[in-house]
N, C-alpha and C positions, 0 to 999 in steps of 0.2 A: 504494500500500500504506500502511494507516496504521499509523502507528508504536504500541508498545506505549507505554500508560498508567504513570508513575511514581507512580501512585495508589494507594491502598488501593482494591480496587474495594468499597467498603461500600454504592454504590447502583445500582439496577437504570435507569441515565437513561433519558430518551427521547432518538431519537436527533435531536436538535435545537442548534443552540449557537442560542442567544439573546444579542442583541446591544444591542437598544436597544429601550427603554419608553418611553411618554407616556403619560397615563392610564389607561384602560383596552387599551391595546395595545400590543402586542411585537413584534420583528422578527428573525426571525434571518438567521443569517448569509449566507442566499440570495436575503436579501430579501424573504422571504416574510411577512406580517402576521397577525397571530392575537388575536384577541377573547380577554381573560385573565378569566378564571372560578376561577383558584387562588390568584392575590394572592401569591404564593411563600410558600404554605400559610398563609394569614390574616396576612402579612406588612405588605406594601404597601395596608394601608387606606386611605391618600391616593390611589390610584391610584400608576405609577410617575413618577418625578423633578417629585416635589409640588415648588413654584417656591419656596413662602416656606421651606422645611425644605434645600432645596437653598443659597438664599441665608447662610441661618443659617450652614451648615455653610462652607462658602465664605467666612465673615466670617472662623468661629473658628479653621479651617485659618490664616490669615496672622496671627491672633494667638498662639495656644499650644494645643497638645493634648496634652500629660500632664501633672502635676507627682509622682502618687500622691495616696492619701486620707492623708497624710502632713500634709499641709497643705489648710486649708481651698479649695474650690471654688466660689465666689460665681455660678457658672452651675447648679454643683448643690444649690446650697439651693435658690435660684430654682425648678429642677423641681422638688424634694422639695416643696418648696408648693404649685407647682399640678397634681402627681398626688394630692396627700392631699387639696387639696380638691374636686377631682373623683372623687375615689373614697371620697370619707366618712369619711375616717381619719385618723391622727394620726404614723404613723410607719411612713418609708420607707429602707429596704435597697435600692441600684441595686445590680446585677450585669451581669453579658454576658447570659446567655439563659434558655429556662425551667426548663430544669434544674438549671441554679442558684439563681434563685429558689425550685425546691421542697425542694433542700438546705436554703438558709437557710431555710427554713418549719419545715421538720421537726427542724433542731437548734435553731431557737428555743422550738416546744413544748416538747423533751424540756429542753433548760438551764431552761425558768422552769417547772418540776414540780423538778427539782432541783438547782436554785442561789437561785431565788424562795422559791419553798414548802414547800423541804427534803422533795420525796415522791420516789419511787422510780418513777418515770412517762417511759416513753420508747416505749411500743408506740402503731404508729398505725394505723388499721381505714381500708381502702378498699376501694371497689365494685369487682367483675368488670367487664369490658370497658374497665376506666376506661385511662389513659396519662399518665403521670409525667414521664416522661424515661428518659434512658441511663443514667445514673451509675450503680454498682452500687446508692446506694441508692435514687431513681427508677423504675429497673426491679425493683428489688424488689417498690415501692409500688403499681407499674403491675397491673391483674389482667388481664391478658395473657402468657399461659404464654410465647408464641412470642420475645420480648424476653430470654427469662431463657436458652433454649437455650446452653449452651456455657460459664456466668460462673458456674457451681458454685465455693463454698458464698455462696449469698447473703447478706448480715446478718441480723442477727437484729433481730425490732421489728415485724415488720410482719405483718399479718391483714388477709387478705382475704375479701369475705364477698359473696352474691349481691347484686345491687341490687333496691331497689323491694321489702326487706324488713326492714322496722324490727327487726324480733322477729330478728333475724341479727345486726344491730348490737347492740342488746342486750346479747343473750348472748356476743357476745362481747368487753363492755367487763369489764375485771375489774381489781385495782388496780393493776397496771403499763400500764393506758391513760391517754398524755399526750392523745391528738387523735381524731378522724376528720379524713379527708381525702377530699373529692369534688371532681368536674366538675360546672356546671349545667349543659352539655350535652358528653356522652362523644365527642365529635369522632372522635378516631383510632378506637374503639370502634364506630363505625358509625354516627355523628349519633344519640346519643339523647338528650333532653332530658329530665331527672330530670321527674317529677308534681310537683307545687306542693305540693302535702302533703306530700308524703313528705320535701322538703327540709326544710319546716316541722317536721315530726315529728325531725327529724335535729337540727334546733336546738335543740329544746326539750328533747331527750335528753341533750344535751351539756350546757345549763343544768343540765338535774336532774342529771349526774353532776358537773359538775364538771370535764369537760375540756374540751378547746378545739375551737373545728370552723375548719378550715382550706379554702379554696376554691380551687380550682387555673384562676385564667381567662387561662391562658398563651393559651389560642384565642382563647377568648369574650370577653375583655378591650377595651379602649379601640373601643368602640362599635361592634362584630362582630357585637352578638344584639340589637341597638335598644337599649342601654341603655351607660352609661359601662364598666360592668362586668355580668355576666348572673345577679349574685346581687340586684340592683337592683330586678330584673324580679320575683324570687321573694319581696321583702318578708320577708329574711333579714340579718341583719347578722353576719359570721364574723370571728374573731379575729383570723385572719389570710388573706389572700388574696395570689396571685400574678400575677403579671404580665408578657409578655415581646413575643413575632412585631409586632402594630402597634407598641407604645410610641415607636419612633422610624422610622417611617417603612421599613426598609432595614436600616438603622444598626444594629449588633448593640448591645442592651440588653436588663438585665430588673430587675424592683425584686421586692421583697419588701412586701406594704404589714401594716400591724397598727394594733391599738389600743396607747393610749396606757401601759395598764398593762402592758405588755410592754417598754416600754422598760427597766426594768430589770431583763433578763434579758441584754438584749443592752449591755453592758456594754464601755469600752476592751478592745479585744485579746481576744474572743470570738468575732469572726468577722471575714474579711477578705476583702477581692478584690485585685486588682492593677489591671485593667482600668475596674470596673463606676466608674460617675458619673464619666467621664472630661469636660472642657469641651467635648471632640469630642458624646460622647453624649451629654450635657445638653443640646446648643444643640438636637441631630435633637430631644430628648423634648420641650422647652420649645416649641417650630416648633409639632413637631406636635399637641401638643396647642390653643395657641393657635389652631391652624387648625381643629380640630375645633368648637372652640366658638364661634369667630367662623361658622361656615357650618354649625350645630346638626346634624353627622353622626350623631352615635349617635339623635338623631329622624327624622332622612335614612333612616338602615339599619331602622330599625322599618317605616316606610313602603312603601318599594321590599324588601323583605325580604317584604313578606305579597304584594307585589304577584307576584313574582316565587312564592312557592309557591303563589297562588291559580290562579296562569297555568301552572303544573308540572302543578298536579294537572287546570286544566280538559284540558288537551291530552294527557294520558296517560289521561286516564280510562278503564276499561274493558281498556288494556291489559293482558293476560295474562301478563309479564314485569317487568311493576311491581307489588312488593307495596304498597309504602307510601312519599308525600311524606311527608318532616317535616325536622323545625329551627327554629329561632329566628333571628329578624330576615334577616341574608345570611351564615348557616350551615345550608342545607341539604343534604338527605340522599336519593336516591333510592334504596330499597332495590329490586335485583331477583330475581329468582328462579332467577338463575347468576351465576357470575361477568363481570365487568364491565370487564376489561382490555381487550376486544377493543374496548370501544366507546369507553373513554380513545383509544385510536389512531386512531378512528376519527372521532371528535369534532374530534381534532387536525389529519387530514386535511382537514377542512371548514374550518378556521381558528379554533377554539374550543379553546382549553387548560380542565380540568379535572381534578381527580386521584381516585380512589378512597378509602374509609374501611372497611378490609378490606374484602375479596375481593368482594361482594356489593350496592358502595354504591357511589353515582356522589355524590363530593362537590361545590358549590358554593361557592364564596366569592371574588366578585368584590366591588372595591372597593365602599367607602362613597361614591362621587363617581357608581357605573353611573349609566345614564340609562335611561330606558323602552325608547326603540328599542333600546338595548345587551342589556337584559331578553327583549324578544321576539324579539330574532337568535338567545341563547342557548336560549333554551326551545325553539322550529324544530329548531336545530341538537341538542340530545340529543332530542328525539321523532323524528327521521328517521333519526339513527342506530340507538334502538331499537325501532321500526318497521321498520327495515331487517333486524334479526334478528328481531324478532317483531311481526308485524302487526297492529292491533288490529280485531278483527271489525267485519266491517258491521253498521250499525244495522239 
């Protein structure tokens, strides 16, 4: 009999304990091995227990892991360097994860409209299907109704508006708008990746008004969509971007990154953590990013990323259960034409972990390290699953 959980039950698990990772594979507790396609949800971009990020972490355990941001951090200047300059920016906020990241995001626009520029600017416009985070004010931000169930009255600030409709955003910037806030591609949302114009058109709006555009690549982030970050890919540059799941490998972190003229918004004793740029999570973010650049992953994930959805859509083709591949670089998206829970379990049966992006999408995101044979085991493995519920006609 097994004993009652001391848990909040707040997740729906599968019933698996997993025990031990090496790269792309897991093991749980019965020994059993499984080909990972989830990355603990775009987490473990290294593959799991990456050696140089492990070693790091292993040095800075026997030397020191907190003091607070009280006193300076000489491992976290260190990363604050080399995530601004891999992500094109000038100034970095560490935190624990991405919902704090998009906190600090969204009370940075709102204090530099008024504490910078003395305006009256705190509302901020995001797209339908988009995902934020928890925090009440994340799920606010989030345009997914089903988040918000039960957390009445939400704050006030935020508009949401359909996507892939300039003339929405628009109208509804008026002079209490600090930001826009997007995804370059809607992950939790159901893998959709914004049009290249329309992000463009997004910026150039924001130029003409006057406010800021913020980028949310808590997913898409540290070389997930082929690129360091997936506003890179759209020949966008936003004020502010976030960042969290790879940055450090496992290791819970997340930064806030911005330009340089925002620096004086955020100001001594304007915003805080306890946690965030700890020498623990500096040393995981400093590893990993070192390691990323030393073995050019985010041109790795563009590569095996096309390989991988050219090889989805050659082997579904025709199927009457698949509407549509899509995604960027090793973030895709299978949409089908029912719900797709049956074939998570079913996948997982086969020794293939992947997870869903609502109800109707079978998501992707195996390491930046897969290798091709890891590619074609996976692609087999979800075409026979649904094959198995829906076959696809003879030629």
């Amino acid at each position: 009999m097994t004993e009652e959980s001391a848990l909040f039950q707040t997740y729906a698990r599968n019933p698996l304990a997993l025990v031990k990772g090496e790269g792309s594979w897991l093991w749980d507790d019965q020994g059993n091995k499984y080909l990972d396609f989830m990355s603990g949800l775009a987490v473990t971009n290294l593959g799991h227990a990456p050696k140089k990020v492990g070693d790091k972490l292993k040095e800075q355990i026997d030397t020191l892991w907190h003091t607070s941001n009280l006193f300076v951090i000489p491992k976290q200047e260190e990363a604050a360097k080399k995530l601004a300059e891999v992500a094109q920016a000038d100034a970095v906020f560490f935190c624990n994860s991405g919902a704090e990241s998009n906190e600090a995001a969204i009370k940075l626009a709102r204090r530099y409209f008024q504490k910078v520029k003395g305006e009256d600017r705190y509302e901020i416009i995001t797209l339908g299907k988009s995902f934020h985070g928890r925090t009440l004010a994340t799920l606010t931000a989030t345009g997914q109704d089903k988040v918000k169930e039960g957390f009445l009255p939400l704050p006030a600030g935020f508009v949401t508006v359909p996507p892939h409709d300039i003339h929405a955003i628009e109208q509804a910037i008026n002079e209490h708008t600090a930001a826009v806030m997007i995804e370059m591609v809607q992950a939790e949302g159901g893998v959709y990746p914004l049009d290249q114009a329309y992000a463009q058109q997004i910026e150039q709006l924001c130029r003409d008004k006057g406010i800021l555009l913020i980028v949310d690549e808590v997913q898409t982030g540290m070389g997930r969509t082929g690129a360091w970050f997936a506003h890179h890919r759209y020949g966008i540059k936003p004020d502010i971007f976030t960042v969290a799941k790879g940055i450090a490998s496992g290791f819970p972190a997340g930064a806030m990154i911005g330009r340089a003229y925002l620096k004086e918004a955020f100001t001594a004793g304007s915003h805080a953590t306890t946690f965030g740029g700890t020498p623990l999570a500096s040393s995981a973010i400093i590893a990993t990013i070192e390691t990323m650049q030393e073995d050019r992953l985010p041109e790795r994930a563009a590569e095996i990323g096309d390989l991988l959805m050219n090889k989805l859509r050659e082997r579904l083709q025709g199927n009457p259960f698949v509407k549509e591949v899509r995604g960027l670089g090793l973030l895709i998206g299978i949409e089908c034409a029912e719900p797709v829970s049956e074939l998570v379990l079913a996948g997982q049966k086969r020794g293939l972990l992947f997870v869903s992006a609502g109800p109707n999408v079978i998501r992707l995101l195996p390491n930046l390290y897969v290798t091709e044979e890891q590619v074609m085991q996976a692609v087999e493995i979800v075409a026979s699953v649904i094959e198995e519920k829906v076959p696809t006609p003879s030629a």
